[in-house]
N, C-alpha and C positions, 0 to 999 in steps of 0.2 A: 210467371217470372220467378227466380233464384230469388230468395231471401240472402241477405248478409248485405258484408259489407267489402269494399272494393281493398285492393292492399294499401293502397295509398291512404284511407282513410282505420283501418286496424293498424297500420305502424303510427298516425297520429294520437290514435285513442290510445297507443300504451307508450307514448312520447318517446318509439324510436325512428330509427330513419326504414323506406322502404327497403336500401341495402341489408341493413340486419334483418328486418324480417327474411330476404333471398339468402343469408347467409344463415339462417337457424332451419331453412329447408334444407341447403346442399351439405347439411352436418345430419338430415336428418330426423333433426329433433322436433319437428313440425311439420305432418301433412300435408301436402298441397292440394287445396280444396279444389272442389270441382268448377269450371269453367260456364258461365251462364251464356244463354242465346249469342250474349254483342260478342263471347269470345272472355269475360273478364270471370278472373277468378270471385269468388265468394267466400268470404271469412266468415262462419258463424260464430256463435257463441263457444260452440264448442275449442273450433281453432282459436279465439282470442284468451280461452281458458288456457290452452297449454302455450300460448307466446308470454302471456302474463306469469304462468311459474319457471318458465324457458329462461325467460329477460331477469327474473327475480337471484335468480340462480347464478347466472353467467356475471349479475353484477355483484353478488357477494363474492367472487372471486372464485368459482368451482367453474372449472377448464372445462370447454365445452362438449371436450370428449367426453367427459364425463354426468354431463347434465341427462344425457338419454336414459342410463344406467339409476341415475338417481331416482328419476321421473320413474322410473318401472318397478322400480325396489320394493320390498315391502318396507313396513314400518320399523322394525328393529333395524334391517338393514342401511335403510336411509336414513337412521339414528347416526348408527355407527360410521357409517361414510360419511355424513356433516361433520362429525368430531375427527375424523381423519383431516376436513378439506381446513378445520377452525386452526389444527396444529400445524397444518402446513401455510399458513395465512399468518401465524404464529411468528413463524420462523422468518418468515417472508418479509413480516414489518420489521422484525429483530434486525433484521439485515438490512432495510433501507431505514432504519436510524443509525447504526453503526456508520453505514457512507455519512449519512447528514452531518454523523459528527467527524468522521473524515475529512469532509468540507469545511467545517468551522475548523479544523483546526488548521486545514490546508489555508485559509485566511490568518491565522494568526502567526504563519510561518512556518518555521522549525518544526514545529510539535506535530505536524502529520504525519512523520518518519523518524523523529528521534523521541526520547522519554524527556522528561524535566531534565532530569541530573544531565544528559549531554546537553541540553538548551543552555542550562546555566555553565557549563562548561566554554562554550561558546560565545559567552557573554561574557563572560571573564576576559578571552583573548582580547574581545575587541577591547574591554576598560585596559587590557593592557597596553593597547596601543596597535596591535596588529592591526594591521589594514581589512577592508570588505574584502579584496582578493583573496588574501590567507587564508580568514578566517573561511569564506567560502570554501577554500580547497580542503580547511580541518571538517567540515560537513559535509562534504561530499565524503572521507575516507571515514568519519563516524557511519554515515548511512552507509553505505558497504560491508564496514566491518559488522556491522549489527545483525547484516543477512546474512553475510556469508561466514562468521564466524563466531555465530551468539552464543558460544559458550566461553568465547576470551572478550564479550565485549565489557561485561561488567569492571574485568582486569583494565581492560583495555581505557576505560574512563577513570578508575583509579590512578593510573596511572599518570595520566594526565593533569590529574590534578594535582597529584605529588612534585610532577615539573612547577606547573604553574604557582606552587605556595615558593618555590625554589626562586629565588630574585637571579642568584648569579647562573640557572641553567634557562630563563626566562631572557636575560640580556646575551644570551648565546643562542635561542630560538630566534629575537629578533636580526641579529647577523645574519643568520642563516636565511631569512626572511628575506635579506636584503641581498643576501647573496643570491639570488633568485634572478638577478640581473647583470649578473659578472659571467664572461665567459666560463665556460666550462674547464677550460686549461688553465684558469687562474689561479697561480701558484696560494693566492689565499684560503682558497678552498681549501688545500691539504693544511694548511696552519689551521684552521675552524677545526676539519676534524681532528684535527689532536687534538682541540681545545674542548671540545664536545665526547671524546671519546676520556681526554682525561677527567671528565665534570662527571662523567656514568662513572667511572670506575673509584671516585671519590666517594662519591655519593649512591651506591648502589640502589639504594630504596627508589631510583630515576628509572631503575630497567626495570620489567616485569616482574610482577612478584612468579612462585614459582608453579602454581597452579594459572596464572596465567599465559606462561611461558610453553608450560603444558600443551593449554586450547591451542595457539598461534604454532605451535611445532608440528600439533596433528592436522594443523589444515595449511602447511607450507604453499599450497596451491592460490589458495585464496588470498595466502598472505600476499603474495607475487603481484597477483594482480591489483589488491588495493596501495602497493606500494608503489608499482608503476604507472597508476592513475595519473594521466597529467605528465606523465613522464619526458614526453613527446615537447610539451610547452616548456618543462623547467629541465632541460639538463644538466642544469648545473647544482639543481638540488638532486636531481640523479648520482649526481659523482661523490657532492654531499655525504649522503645519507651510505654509500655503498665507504666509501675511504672508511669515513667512521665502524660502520659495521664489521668492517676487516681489520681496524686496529682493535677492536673490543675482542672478535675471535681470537686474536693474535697473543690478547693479553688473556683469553681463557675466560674469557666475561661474556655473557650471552648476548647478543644481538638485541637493541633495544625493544623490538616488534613492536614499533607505534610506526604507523607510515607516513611516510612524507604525506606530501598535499601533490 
């Protein structure tokens, strides 16, 4: 009679399943022993030696393609290829804490996609009174603009915040807020933007400083698209935002490049 032992009882002895042990064959990495009288394979010592450095292997994390290579190496070599599999295991964890903290911040809200400085920005709006809708629509055009124009977004938040210490450009945000629900042919609309268009040209430090104005010129593309975000919902902040923007060119004064919501 065959000495050893049957597979169902070598995948118990190294606490895998008999699947892994059929699946460290068809990679290879383990012989398959000779088959006794009834027909049933025999695992010696031998094969339970190399499933035990096989399984030791595959759970530190060194990909199975590479386990057979490892197992055959010499000594300096299988040195050197551990400290390869240790740095790529490295980077590996580096990156599943980076999501983890993705996740925690993705719970905390805002903060998976914007910095502090736009969170607190944000936070202002609503102590100013803006609704969840606005303020929602002002974080949606921060996260946009942050991707698709990070070198105007720093401007981009200054700028914001320049409005927002501003009370009288702040009770002309709210209008226009409100205007969000007037038709679009509403003779009121053209009266806001004058009043919006003369409040930037009063107050210039409202519009983009000029290294700002810069980034948002060189990506006119993107500007387009975070402007007309939502475009579709507010028309009437569409007509808004465009009347104003044509009385400021008219008067030779740059276009605000803060986008509606």
């Amino acid at each position: 009679m065959m000495s050893g032992v049957t597979i169902g009882q070598a995948a118990s002895f190294l606490g895998v399943s008999v699947k892994t042990v059929r699946h460290y064959h068809e990679h290879g990495l383990v012989a398959e022993p000779p088959r006794d009288g009834s027909g049933y394979r025999r695992y010696g010592s031998d094969h339970l030696l190399r499933l035990v450095q096989v399984r030791t292997l595959a759970t530190a994390g060194v990909p199975l393609a590479e386990v057979g290579p490892l197992l055959d190496a010499g000594p300096e070599e299988f040195t050197a290829a551990l400290a390869d599999v240790r740095r790529r295991l490295a980077e590996r964890i580096a990156e599943l804490e980076e999501r983890r903290a993705t996740l925690h911040r993705l719970a905390e809200g805002d903060r998976a996609l914007l910095p502090d400085r736009a969170c607190a920005v944000l936070g202002r709006m609503a102590g100013l009174g803006f609704g969840p809708d606005y303020v929602a629509g002002q974080r949606e055009a921060l996260v946009l603009a942050r991707v698709l124009v990070p070198g105007g977004f720093d401007a981009f938040l200054a700028q914001l915040e320049r409005q927002l210490d501003d009370p009288g450009f702040v009770d002309l945000a709210q209008r226009a807020w409100e205007a969000e629900g007037w038709e679009p042919d509403d003779p009121r609309i053209e009266e806001l933007a004058d009043a919006m268009a003369e409040r930037y040209l009063a107050n210039p430090a409202l519009l983009a400083d000029p290294a700002g104005l810069e980034a948002w010129s060189r990506a006119a593309t993107q500007y387009r698209l975070i402007d007309r975000h939502r475009e579709d919902q507010t028309p009437s902040a569409a007509r808004l935002t465009a009347l104003t923007e044509a009385r400021l060119r008219s008067a030779g004064a740059p276009a605000p490049r803060v986008p509606r919501r």
